[in-house]
N, C-alpha and C positions, 0 to 999 in steps of 0.2 A: 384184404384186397387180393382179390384173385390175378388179376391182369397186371402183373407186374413184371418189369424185364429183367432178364438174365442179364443182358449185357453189363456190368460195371467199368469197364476202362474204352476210351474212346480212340483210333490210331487217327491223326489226322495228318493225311498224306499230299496236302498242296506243297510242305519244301521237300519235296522229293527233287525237285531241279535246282536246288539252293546251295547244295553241297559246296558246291567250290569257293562259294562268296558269300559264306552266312559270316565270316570276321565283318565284313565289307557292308554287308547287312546289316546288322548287329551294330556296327559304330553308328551308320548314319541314320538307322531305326532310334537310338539314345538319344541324338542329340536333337534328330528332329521332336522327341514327346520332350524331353527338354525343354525345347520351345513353345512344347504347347503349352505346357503347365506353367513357365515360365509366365508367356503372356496373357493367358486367361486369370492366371492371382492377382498381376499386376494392375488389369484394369479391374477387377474384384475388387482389390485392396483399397484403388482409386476410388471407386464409386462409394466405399463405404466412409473410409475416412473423411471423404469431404461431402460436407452437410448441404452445399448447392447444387452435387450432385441426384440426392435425393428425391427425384421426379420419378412420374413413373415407366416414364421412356429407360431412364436408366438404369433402375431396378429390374425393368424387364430384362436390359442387357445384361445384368450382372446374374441372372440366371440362366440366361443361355450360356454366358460362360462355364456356370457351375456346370450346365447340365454335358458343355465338350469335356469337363476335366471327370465327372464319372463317367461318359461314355468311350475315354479314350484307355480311364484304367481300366475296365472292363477288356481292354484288348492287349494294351503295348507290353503290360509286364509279362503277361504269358507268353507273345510273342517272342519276346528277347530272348525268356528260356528256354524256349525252345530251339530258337538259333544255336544257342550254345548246347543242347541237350544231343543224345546218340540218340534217340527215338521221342518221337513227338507223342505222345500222349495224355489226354485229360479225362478225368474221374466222368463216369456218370453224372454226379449231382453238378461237379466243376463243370459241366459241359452246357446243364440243365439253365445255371446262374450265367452264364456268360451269354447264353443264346437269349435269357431275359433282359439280360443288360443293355445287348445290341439293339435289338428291337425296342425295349421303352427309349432308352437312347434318341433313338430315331424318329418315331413317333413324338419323344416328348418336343425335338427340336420343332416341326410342324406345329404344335399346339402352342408352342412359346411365338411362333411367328405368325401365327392367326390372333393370338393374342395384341400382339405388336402392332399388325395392320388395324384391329381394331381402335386401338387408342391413339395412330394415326389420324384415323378416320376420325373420331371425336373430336381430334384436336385441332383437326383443318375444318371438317363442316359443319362441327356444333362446336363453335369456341367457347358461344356463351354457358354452355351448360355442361362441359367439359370440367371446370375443376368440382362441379357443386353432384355431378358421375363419380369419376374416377378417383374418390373417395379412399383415403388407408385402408379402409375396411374391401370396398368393391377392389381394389387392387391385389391385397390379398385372397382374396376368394377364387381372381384371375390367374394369381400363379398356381395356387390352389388344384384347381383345373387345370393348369395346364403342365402341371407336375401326378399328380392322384387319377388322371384319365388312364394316361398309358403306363402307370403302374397298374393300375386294377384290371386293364386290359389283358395285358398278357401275365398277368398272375395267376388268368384263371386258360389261357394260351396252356403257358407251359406246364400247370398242372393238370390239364386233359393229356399234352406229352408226357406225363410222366405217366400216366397208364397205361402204354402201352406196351405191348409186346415186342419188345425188336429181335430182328434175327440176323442182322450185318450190324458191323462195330467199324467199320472204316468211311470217314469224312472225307469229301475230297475238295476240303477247303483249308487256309491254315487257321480255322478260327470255327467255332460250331454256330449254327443257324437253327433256329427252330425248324423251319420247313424243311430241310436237309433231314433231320433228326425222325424226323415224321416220316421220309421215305426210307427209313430202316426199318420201318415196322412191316412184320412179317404178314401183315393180310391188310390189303385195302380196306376192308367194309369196318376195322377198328379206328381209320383214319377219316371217316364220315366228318364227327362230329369236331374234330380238328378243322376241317376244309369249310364247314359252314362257321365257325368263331373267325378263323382268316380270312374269308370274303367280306364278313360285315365288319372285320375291321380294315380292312381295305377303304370298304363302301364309306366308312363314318371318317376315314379321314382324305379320301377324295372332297366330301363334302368339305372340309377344314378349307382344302382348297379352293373351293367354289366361294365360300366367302371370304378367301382374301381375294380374289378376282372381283367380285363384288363391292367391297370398299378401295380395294382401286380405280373401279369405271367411276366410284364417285367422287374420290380426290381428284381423278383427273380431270374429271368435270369440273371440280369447285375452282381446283390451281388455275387454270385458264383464264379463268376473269377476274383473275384477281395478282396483282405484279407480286405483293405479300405473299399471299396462299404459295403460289409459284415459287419464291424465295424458299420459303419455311418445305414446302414438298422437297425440293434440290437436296436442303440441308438433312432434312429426317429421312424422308421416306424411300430415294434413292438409294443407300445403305441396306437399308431392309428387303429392298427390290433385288440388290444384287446378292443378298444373304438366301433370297427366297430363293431364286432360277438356281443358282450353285446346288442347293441341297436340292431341289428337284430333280437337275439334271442326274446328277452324281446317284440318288436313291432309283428313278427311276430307270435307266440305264442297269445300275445291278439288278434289279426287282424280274427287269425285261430277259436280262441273260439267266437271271436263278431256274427263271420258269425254260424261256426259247432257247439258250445260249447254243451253238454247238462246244462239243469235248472236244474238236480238234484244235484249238487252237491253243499257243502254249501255254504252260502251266503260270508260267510267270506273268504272262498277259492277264491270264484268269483270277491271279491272285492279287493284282491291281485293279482290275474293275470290282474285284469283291471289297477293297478295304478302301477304297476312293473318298466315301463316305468318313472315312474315319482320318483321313488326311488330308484332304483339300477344306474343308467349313471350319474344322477344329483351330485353326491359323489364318484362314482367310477373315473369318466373318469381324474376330477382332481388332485386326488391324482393319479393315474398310471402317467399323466404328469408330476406330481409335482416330483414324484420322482423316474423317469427313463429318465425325460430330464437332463444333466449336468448342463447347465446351472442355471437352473430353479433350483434343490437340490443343489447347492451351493450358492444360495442366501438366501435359507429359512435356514440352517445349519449355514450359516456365521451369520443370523438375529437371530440366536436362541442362539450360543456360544456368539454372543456382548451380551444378554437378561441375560445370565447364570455369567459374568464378574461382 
């Protein structure tokens, strides 16, 4: 292979303003992934052990958890050491996996929540033909997709990055980003075929979004005339709605500053709209499940009054 880059070590210079308060960092970066890991096994653990859990409302959730607790190691543990390191640096290939991580990451949460709205959808306006659908097999096939999409997506992302030529080796994020990585390459006309794989995956999960807006016009159609539907919407689909706006805001907001942002505003600001995604849905999304699902708050309630006896 001809087109291969010199660069090998990557500087990433977003804690350049961190100096004074990476202890202070550092503790409260710990204790918050703590918590994520914490609460994401917790309700995992929950869902598996207990066999009335086993729908596929639930299974779905217990893979969006999985999929916070690899998108969050994909980030925290290099973070911290870097807090504590004298110079922030990551490998080329280190930089290559993390920029894959982030982005399947990302993408996979969207395709776990178009999944989610879907079997919403079945399960308020086709009830009758809802469990004789959403089948162990068809369930499987569902996470399937919506795990093996945006891996294969940017497997084939970041191995057209790795062809190319770069001629700068400084990030100015604390975390490496495919697109970032792609404007260190030394000549635009290598980065063509980069920019056409990133628009159509842009494009194909705009769509994602298109139809969950689409089996929402239709729950919300069906809940209306019906006092049940209404109920059973409150209880599931609510949850899912405020999981959905969160990860939109938060993805789209970075996605909008990657491309338009201005450089002047400070580093530390810049370095919270970049990792936003990776700290507000990672902690949010399970507790709104944990407890606005029934099932799911009388389990943790009944494990915490046995805990109090």
């Amino acid at each position: 292979m001809d087109n291969v880059s010199v660069v090998r070590m990557f500087t990433l210079s977003g804690f350049n303003e961190t100096m004074n308060i990476r202890l202070t960092i550092f503790s409260l970066t710990l204790m918050y992934y703590c918590m994520i890991i914490l609460i994401n096994v917790s309700l995992i653990v929950l869902i598996v052990l207990d066999e009335n859990l086993h729908e596929p409302m639930y299974i779905l959730l217990s893979s969006f958890c999985i999929n916070a607790i690899y998108g969050t190691t994909g980030f925290y543990p290099k973070f911290l050491l870097d807090l504590l390191s004298s110079s922030q640096e990551i490998s080329y290939e280190g930089c290559l996996l993390q920029a894959f991580i982030m982005y399947s990451f990302a993408c996979c949460d969207l395709s776990i929540l178009a999944v989610m709205a879907f079997d919403r959808y079945l399960a308020i306006c086709c009830p009758l033909h809802y469990h004789s659908f959403m089948t162990k097999r068809r369930l499987s096939q569902l996470v399937c997709f919506s795990w093996l999409t945006p891996l294969c997506i940017f497997s084939i992302s970041i191995l057209l990055t790795s062809r190319l030529t770069l001629c700068r080796s400084k990030i100015e994020k604390v975390f490496c980003v495919n697109w970032v990585i792609v404007k260190l390459a030394c000549s635009d006309t290598d980065t063509l075929l980069n920019s056409v794989v990133s628009y159509a995956t842009i494009i194909m999960y705009i769509s994602h979004g298109f139809f969950i807006m689409w089996t929402y016009m239709h729950l919300i159609k069906t809940s209306v005339t019906s006092k049940e539907d209404r109920a059973k919407f409150m209880q599931t689909c609510v949850p899912h709605l405020t999981s959905l706006i969160t990860f939109l805001i938060v993805i789209l907001f970075d996605l909008m500053y990657m491309r338009f942002g201005s450089a002047d505003l400070p580093q530390s600001l810049q370095n919270f709209i970049a990792i936003e995604f990776l700290v507000i849905p990672p902690v949010m999304n399970p507790l709104i499940y944990g407890f606005k699902l029934t099932k799911i708050r009388n389990k943790i309630l009944s494990f915490v009054y046995r805990k109090q006896k």
